[in-house]
C-alpha positions in Angstrom: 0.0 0.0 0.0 3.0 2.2 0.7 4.6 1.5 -2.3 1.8 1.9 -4.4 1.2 5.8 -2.8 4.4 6.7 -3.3 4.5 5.5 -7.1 1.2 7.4 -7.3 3.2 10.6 -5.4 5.6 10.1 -7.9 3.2 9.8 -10.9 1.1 12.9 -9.8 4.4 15.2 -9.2 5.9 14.5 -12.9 2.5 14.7 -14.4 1.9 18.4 -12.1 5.5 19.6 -12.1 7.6 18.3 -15.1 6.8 20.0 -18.0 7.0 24.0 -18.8 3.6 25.5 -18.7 4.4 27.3 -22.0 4.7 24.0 -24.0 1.3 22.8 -23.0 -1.6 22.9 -24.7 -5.3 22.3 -24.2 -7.3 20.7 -21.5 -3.7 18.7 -19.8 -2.9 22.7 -19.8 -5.8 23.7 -18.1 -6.0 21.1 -15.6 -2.1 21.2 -14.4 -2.7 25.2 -14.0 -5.2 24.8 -12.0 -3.3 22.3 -9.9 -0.3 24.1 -9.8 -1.9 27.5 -8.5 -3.6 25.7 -5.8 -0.4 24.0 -4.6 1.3 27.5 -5.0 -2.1 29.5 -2.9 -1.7 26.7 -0.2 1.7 27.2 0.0 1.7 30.5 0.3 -1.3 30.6 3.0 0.8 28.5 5.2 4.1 30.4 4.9 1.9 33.1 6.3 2.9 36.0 3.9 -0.6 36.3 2.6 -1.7 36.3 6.2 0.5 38.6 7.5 -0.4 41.5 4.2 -4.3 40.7 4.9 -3.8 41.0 8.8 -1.9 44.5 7.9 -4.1 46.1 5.3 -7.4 45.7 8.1 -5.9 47.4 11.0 -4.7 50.2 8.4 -8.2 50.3 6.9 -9.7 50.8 10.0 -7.7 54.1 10.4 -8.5 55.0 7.0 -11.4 54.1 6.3 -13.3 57.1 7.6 -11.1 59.9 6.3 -11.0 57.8 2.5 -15.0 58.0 2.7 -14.9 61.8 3.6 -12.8 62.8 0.7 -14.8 60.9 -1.6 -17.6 61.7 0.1 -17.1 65.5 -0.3 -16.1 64.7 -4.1 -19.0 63.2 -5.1 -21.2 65.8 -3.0 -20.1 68.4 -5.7 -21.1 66.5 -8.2 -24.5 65.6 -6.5 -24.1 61.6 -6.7 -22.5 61.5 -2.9 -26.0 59.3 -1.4 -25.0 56.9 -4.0 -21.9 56.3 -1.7 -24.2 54.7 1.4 -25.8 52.0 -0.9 -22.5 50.7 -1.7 -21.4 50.6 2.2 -24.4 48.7 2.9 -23.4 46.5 0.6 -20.2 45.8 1.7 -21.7 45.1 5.4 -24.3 43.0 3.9 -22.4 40.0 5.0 -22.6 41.2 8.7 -26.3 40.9 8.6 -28.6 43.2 10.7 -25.7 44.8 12.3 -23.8 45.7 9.0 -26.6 48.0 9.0 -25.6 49.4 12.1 -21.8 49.3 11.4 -22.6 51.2 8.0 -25.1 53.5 9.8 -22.7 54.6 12.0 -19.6 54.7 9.5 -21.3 57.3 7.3 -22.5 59.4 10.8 -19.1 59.9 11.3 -17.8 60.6 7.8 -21.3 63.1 7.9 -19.4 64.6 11.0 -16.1 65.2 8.8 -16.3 68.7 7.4 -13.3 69.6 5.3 -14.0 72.9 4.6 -13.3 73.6 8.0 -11.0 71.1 8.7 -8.1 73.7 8.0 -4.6 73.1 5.9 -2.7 71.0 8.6 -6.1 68.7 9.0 -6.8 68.5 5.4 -3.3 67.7 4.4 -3.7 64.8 7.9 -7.0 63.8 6.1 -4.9 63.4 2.6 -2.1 61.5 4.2 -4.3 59.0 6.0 -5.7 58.2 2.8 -2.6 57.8 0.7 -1.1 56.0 3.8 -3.9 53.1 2.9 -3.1 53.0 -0.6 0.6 53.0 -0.3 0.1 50.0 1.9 -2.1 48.3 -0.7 0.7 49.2 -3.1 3.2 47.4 -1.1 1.2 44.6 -0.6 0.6 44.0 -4.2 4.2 44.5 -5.0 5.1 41.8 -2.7 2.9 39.3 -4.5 4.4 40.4 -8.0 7.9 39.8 -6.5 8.1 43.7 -6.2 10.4 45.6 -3.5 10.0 49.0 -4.7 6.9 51.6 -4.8 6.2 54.0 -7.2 8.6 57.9 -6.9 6.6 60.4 -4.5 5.8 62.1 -7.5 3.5 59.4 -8.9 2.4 58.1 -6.2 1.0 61.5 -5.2 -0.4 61.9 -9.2 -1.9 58.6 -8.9 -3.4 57.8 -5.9 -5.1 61.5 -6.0 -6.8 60.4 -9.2 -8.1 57.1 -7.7 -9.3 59.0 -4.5 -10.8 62.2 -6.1 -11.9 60.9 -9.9 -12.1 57.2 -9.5 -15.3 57.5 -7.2 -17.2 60.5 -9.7 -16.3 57.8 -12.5 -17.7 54.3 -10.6 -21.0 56.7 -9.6 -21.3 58.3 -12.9 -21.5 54.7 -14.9 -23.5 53.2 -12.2 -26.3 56.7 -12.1 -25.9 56.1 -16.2 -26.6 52.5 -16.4 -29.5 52.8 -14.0 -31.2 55.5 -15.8 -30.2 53.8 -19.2 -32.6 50.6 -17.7 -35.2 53.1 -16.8 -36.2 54.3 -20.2 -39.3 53.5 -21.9 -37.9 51.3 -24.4 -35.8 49.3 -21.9 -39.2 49.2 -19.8 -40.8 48.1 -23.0 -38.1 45.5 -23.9 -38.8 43.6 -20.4 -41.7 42.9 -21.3 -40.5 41.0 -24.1 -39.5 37.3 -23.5 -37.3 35.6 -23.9 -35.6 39.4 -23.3 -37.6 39.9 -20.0 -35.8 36.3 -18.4 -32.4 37.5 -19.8 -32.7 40.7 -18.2 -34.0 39.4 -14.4 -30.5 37.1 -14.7 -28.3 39.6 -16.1 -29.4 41.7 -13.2 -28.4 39.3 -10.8 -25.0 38.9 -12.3 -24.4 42.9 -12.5 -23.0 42.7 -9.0 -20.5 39.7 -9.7 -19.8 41.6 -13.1 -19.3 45.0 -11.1 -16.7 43.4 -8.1 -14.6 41.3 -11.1 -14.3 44.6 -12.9 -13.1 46.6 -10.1 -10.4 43.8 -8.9 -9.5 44.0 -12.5 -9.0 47.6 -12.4 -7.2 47.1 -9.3 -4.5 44.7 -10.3 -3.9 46.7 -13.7 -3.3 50.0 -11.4 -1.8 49.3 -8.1 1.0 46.8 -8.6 4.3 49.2 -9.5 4.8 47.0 -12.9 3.3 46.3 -16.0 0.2 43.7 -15.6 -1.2 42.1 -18.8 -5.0 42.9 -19.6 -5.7 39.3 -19.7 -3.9 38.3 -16.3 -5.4 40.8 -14.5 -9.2 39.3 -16.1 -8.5 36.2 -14.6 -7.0 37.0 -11.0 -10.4 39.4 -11.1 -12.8 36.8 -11.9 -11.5 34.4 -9.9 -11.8 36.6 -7.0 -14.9 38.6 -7.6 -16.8 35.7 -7.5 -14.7 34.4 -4.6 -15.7 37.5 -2.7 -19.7 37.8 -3.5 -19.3 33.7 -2.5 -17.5 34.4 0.4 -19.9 36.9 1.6 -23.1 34.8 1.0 -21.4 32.2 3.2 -20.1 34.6 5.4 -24.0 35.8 6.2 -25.2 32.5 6.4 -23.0 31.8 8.9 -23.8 34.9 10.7 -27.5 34.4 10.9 -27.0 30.8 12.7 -24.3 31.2 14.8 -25.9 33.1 17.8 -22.9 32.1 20.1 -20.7 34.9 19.0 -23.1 37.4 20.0 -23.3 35.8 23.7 -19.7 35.4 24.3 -18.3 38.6 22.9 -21.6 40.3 24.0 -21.4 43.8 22.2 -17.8 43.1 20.8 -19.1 40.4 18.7 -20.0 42.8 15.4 -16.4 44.8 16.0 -14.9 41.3 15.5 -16.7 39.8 13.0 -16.0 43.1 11.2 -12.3 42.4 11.6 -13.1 38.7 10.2 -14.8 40.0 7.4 -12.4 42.9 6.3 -9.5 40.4 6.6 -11.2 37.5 5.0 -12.0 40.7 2.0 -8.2 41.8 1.8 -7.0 37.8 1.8 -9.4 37.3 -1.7 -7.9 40.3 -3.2 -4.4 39.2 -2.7 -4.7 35.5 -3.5 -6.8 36.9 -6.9 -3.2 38.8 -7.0 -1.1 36.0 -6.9 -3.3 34.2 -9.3 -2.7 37.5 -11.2 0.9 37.0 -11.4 0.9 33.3 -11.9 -1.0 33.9 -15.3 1.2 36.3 -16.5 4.2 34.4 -15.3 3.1 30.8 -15.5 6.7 29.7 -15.4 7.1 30.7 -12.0 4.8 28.3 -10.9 7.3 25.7 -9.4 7.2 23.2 -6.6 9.4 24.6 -4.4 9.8 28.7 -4.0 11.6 30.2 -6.3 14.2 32.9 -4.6 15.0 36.6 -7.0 18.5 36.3 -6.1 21.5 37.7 -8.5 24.5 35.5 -8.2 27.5 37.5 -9.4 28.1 36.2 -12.7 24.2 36.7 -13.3 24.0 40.2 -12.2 27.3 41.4 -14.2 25.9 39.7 -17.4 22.5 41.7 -16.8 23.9 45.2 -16.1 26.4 44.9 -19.1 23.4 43.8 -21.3 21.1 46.3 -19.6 24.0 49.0 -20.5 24.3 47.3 -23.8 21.0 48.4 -25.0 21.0 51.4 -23.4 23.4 52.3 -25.0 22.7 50.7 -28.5 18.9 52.9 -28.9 21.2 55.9 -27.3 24.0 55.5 -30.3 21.4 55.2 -33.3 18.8 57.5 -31.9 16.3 55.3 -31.1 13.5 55.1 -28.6 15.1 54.8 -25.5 14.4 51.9 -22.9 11.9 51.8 -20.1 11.6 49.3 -17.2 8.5 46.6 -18.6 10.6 46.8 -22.2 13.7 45.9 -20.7 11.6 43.4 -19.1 9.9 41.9 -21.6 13.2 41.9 -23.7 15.2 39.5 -21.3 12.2 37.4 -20.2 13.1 37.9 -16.4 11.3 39.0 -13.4 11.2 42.5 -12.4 12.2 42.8 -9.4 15.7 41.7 -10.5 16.1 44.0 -13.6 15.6 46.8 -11.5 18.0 45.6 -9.1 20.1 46.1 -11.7 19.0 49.4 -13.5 19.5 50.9 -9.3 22.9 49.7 -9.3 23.9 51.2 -12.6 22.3 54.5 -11.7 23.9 54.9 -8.0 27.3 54.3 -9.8 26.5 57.2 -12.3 25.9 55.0 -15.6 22.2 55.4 -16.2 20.0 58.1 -15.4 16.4 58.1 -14.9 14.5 60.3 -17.1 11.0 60.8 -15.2 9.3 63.4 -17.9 7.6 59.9 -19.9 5.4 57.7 -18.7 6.7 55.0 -17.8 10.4 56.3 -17.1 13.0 55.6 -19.5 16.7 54.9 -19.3 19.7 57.5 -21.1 23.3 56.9 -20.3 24.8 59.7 -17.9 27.6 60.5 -20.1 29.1 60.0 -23.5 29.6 55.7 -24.3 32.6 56.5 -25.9 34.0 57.7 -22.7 32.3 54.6 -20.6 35.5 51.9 -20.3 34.1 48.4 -19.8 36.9 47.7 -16.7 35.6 50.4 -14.9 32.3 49.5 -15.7 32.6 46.1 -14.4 34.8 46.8 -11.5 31.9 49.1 -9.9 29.2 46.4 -10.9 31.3 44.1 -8.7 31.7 45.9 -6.0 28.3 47.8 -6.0 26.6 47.2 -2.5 29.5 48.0 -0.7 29.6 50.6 1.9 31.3 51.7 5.0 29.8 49.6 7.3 30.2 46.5 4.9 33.3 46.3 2.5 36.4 44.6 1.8 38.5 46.7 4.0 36.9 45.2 7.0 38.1 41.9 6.3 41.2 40.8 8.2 43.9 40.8 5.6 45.1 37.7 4.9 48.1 38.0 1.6 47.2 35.0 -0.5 43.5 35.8 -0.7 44.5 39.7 -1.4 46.9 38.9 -4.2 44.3 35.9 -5.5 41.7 39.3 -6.0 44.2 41.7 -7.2 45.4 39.2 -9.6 41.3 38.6 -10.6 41.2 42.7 -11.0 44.2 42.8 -13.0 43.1 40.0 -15.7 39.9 42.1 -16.1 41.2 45.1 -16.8 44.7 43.7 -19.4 41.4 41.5 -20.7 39.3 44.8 -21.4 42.2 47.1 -21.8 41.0 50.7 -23.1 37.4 48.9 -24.5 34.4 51.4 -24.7 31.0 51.2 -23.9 31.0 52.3 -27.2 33.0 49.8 -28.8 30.6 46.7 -27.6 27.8 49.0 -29.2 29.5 48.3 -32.6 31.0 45.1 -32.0 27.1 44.1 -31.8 25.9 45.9 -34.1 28.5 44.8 -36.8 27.7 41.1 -35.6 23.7 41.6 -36.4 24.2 43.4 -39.8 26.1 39.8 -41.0 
């Protein structure tokens, strides 16, 4: 019986784990994605990362959450859609039951009690801080699922966050006030009435709500993750966990209405916790919809054991020479320069460490970072001709390095000390007086045969 498991262990792990995603095809494609990103989210819910984010994101919702409704709140009252914001907070209590009523009640009381006209600069610029405090900590969260350890500059993360917190909310109402007076008209009155249109209608209404939360967690892991995520990635990670959620929720009620122990242990706690429950069980769906996200986009990622973003030397000298390389190349024949998702996309590699990479070059004063397009793009600092290779490659080896952690510390020993001169010197009699400039051509003489 033993034997015959293990075989079987051993069957089911070559027919899961063998093969490269890419090279499948058809429904043995489907089915050993689907197996591989639940072995991945179960993985990742017991290493406790997941967990940790979700656990995070609720305490700092529940200091935000009241100053984010007030600015949109006081948005959308200019525009005269702001009691469209309270049906949408009900909503998102609805799996509290009776007392998500109360929760939401007194939510909007105090957002009601918010007045930021008389709030005054230092309050209103408290109140604006608060809010992008909760989005820079959804940012980072979202960055760490798409392997991520950088956020956005100041700049656009001041830019962008504004224009989710002040027009994101007019847009959402707008389309919603639109779409509800589009189904009021006479003709779409008339065209109820109408089978089999009538039918089609009642269930299309039912799934506007599933339609409406997949959208938005679309939106979301286009937006908020500092890289480039594919359309169709971010359709999937949103399905999958829009109809998680609205599942989730109608379970969550359900359980709610016949548990009645909660209420008489944790007496008039009991809705403050289950709203904890409920805003982390909401933060866990949008990240594992995240990592689903990522896995779609990056389906060779998806391995048994966790992969580690880790530059060994040789590997992170090869990718700041090519990195410099085509730099350098667009630079010389006046091309369009590079950006961070191009350079991605060109080497096939993971973000995180091409940036890695790109920040090393730019601390030792080889790239620049020209901020004026969107996304950034890459220009050398000075002239290639004048950029010698040793040099190059010297500070690529040594980048890192700083006062508190360098060579110098190290307790001198001579055999080791000549054993890295000696390394130094063959790089430098190897490269000699070589260019920047001179590997530019070198290439480009070797693609023109």
């Amino acid at each position: 019986m033993k034997q015959t498991l293990k075989e079987l262990k051993t069957w089911f792990a070559a027919y899961v784990w063998e093969d490269d995603m890419r090279h499948l095809a058809g429904l043995r494609k489907v089915l050993v994605f689907v197996l591989r990103v639940l072995h991945m989210l179960f993985r990742e819910l017991l290493g406790g990362q997941l967990n940790l984010r979700a656990m995070s994101l609720v305490y700092t919702t529940l200091l935000a959450l009241v100053p984010l409704l007030a600015v949109s709140f006081s948005v959308l009252k200019g525009f005269g859609v702001h009691t469209k914001i309270e049906p949408l907070l009900y909503n998102f209590m609805m799996p509290l039951g009776p007392k998500g009523v109360e929760v939401a009640d007194r939510i909007i009381s105090f957002v009601e009690n918010v007045q930021v006209g008389v709030l005054g600069s230092v309050g209103f610029v408290l109140l604006i801080y608060t809010v992008i405090a909760l989005l820079q900590k959804i940012e980072a969260a979202f960055n760490f699922v798409w392997q991520i350890d950088h956020l956005r500059s100041l700049s656009q993360r001041f830019s962008n966050y504004l224009s989710v917190i002040l027009v994101g909310p007019v847009l959402v109402f707008s389309a919603l006030g639109l779409t509800a007076t589009v189904l009021n008209t006479d003709l779409a009155l008339k065209l109820v009435t109408i089978e089999p249109l009538g039918t089609l209608v009642m269930y299309t209404g039912k799934l506007i709500p599933y339609l409406l939360v997949c959208l938005a967690f679309t939106f979301i892991y286009i937006f908020i993750p500092n890289t480039r995520v594919q359309l169709k990635a971010a359709l999937v990670g949103g399905v999958i966990a829009g109809v998680l959620w609205e599942t989730t929720g109608w379970g969550f009620a359900t359980f709610i209405v016949s548990s009645s122990k909660y209420a008489a242990i944790y007496s008039s706690f009991a809705i403050l916790i289950l709203l904890l429950i409920w805003l982390y069980l909401s933060w866990l769906i949008l990240l594992v919809g995240s990592q689903i996200a990522y896995f779609v986009q990056y389906p060779k990622y998806m391995t048994l054991h966790r992969v580690r973003f880790v530059l060994s030397n040789r590997l992170r000298e090869h990718l700041a020479l090519q990195i410099m390389y085509l730099v350098g190349y667009n630079h010389y024949f006046n091309k369009p320069p590079w950006n961070l998702d191009a350079l991605i996309e060109n080497m096939d590699l993971p973000g995180e460490p091409v940036h890695r990479a790109i920040a090393i070059l730019i601390e030792a004063g080889y790239l620049i970072e020209i901020g004026g397009e969107d996304p950034p793009v890459y220009l050398p600092v000075h002239d290639i001709g004048t950029m010698g290779l040793a040099d190059l490659l010297a500070d690529i080896r040594q980048a890192g390095e700083n006062r508190f952690l360098n060579v110098e510390q190290l307790e001198s020993i001579d055999a080791v000390d000549q054993l890295m001169s000696d390394i130094g010197d063959f790089y430098r009699d190897t490269l000699g007086a070589r260019t920047l400039k001179d590997l530019v051509l070198a290439g480009d003489a070797a693609t023109s045969r």
